[in-house]
C-alpha positions in Angstrom: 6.8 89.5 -2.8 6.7 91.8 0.5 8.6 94.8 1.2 9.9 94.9 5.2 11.7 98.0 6.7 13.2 99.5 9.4 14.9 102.9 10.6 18.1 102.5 12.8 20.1 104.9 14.7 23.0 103.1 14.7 24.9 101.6 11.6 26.3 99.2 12.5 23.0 97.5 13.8 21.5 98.4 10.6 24.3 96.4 9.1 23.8 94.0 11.5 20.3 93.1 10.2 21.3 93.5 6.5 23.7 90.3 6.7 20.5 88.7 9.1 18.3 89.1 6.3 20.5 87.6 3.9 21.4 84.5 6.5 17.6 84.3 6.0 18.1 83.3 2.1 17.0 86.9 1.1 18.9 87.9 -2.0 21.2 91.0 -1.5 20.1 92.3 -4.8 16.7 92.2 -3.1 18.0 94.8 -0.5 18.4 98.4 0.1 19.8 100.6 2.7 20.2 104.3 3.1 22.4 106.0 5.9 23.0 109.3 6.5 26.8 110.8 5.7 26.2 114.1 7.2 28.8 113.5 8.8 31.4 112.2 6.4 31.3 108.7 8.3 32.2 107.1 4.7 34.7 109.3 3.5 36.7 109.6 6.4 36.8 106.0 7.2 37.5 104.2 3.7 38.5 106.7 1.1 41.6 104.2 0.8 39.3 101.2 0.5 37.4 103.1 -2.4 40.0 104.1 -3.9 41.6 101.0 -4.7 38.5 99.5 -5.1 36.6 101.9 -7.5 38.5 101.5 -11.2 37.2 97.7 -11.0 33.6 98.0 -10.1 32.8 101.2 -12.2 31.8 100.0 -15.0 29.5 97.4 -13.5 27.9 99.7 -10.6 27.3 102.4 -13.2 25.2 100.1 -15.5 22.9 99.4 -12.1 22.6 103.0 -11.1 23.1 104.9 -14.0 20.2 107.6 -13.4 22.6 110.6 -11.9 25.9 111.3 -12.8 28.8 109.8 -9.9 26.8 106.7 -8.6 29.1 104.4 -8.8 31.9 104.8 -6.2 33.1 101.6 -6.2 33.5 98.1 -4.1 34.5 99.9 -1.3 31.1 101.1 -0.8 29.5 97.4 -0.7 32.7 96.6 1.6 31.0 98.7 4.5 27.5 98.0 3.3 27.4 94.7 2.4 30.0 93.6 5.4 30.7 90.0 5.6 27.3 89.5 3.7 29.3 91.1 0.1 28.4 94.0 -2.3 24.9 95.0 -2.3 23.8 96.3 -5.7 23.7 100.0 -7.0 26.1 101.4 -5.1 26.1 105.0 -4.5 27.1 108.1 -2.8 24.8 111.0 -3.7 23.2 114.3 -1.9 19.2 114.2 -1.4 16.9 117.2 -1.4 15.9 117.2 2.2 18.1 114.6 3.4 21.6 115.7 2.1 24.6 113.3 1.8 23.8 110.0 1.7 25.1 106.5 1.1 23.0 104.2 -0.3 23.0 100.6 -2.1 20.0 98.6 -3.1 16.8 98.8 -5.3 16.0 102.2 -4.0 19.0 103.4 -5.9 18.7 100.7 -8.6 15.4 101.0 -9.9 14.4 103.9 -12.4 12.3 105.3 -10.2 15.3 105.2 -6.7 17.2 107.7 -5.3 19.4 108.8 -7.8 17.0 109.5 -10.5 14.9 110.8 -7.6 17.8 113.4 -7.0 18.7 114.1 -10.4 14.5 115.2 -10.9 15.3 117.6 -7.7 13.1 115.9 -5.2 13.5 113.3 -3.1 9.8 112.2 -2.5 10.2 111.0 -6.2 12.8 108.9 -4.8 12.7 107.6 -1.2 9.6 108.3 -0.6 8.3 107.6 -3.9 10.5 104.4 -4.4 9.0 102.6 -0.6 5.5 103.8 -1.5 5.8 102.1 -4.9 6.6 99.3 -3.2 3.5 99.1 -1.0 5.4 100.7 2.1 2.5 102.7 3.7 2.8 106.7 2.7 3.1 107.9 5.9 5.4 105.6 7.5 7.7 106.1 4.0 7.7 109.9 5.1 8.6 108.5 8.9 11.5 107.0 7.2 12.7 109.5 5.1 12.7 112.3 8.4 14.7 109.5 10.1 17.5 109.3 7.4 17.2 113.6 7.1 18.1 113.3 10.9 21.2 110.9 11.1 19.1 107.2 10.6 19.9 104.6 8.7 16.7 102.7 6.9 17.0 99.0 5.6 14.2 98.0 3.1 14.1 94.6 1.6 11.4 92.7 -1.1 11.1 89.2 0.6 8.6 86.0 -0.5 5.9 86.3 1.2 6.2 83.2 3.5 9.5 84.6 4.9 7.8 88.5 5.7 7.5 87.5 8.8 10.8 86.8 10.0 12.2 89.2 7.9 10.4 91.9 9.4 10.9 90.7 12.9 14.8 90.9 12.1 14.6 94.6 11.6 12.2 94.8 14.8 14.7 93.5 16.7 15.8 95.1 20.3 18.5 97.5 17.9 15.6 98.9 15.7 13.7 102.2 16.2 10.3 102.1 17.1 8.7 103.9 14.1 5.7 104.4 16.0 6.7 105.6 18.9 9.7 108.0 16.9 6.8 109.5 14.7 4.9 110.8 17.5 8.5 112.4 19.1 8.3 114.0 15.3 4.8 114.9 15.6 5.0 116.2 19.2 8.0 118.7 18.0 5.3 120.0 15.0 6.7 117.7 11.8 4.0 116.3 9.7 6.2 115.3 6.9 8.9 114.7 5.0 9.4 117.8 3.6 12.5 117.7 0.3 12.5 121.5 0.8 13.6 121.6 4.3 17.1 122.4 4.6 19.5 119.3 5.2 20.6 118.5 8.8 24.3 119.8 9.5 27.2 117.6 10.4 26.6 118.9 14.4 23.1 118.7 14.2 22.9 114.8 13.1 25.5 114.2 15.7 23.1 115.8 18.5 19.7 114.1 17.0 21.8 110.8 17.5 22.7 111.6 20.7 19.5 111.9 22.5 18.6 109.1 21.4 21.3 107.0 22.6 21.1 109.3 25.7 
């Protein structure tokens, strides 16, 4: 197995290439994404969904992501996440050191050493960071990632065979993808060196400018 990635600015692309990957025969439960909810983007758009939808799934998304109290919210979650593409697994809404509110599905909340128990230990490079390095994801582009999320991103990681890496990867290279490279040194340039969990959260406004001028 590979693990593939990719930082968006926009959801709704990063959605985009989550229902790609799993056209591509990649199992959902093999996927994780992470997107930023500064801005109460989730809340404000299906609290009716989740409510309805959470007494079903509780049990169920609890036993996945059972690591910090509250991560299992319900279907309504893998409605926006998973899209026409279903629930993704371990769903989750949570606040990370350094990043701040967040929602989340996947194997970087599933897995013991994910988001959630990351959070619960009080630092998020035990979980984000930690989780993608673990899964041979490069240290330094992890912390790339990370930064993106802590400014408004959306990251999609995924554990593919290793004769579809390629194509998996290029989906989340694709014309709606950041250029990792190129937004590091933007980072760099502006005197960030890495993630850093101590580093107060982005605000609500603040996301909503860093989004912006990128768009801009």
């Amino acid at each position: 197995m590979a693990t593939v990635s990719g930082l968006f600015d926009n959801y709704d692309d990063a959605l985009t290439a989550v229902n790609k990957l799993q056209a591509l025969g990649i199992d959902r439960a093999q996927i994780s994404l992470v997107a930023n909810n500064a801005d109460d983007w989730y809340g404000r758009d299906t609290t009716a969904t989740r409510t309805d939808a959470r007494a079903d799934t509780r049990a169920e998304a609890h036993d996945e992501s059972h690591a910090g109290e509250g991560a299992a919210t319900g279907a309504g979650i893998g409605a926006v996440l998973g899209g026409a593409g279903g629930l993704l697994t371990g769903l989750g809404l949570m606040a990370i050191p350094g990043v701040g509110p967040v929602v989340a599905a996947g194997w970087l909340v599933a897995t013991g050493a994910g988001l959630v128990a990351g959070a619960a230990a009080g630092g998020a490079v035990g979980g984000m960071v930690g989780a993608m390095t673990s899964e041979g994801v490069p240290e330094e582009r992890a912390h790339v990632y990370a930064e993106g999320v802590r400014r408004g991103g959306t990251v999609v990681s995924a554990r593919v065979p290793d004769e579809h890496e390629a194509e998996a990867q290029a989906i989340l290279d694709d014309e709606a993808a950041v250029d990792v490279t190129a937004r590091e040194r933007v980072y760099r340039d502006e005197g960030w060196t890495r993630f850093d969990p101590d580093a107060p959260a982005y605000t609500a406004p603040e996301v909503q400018k860093e989004r912006a001028r990128y768009r801009a």
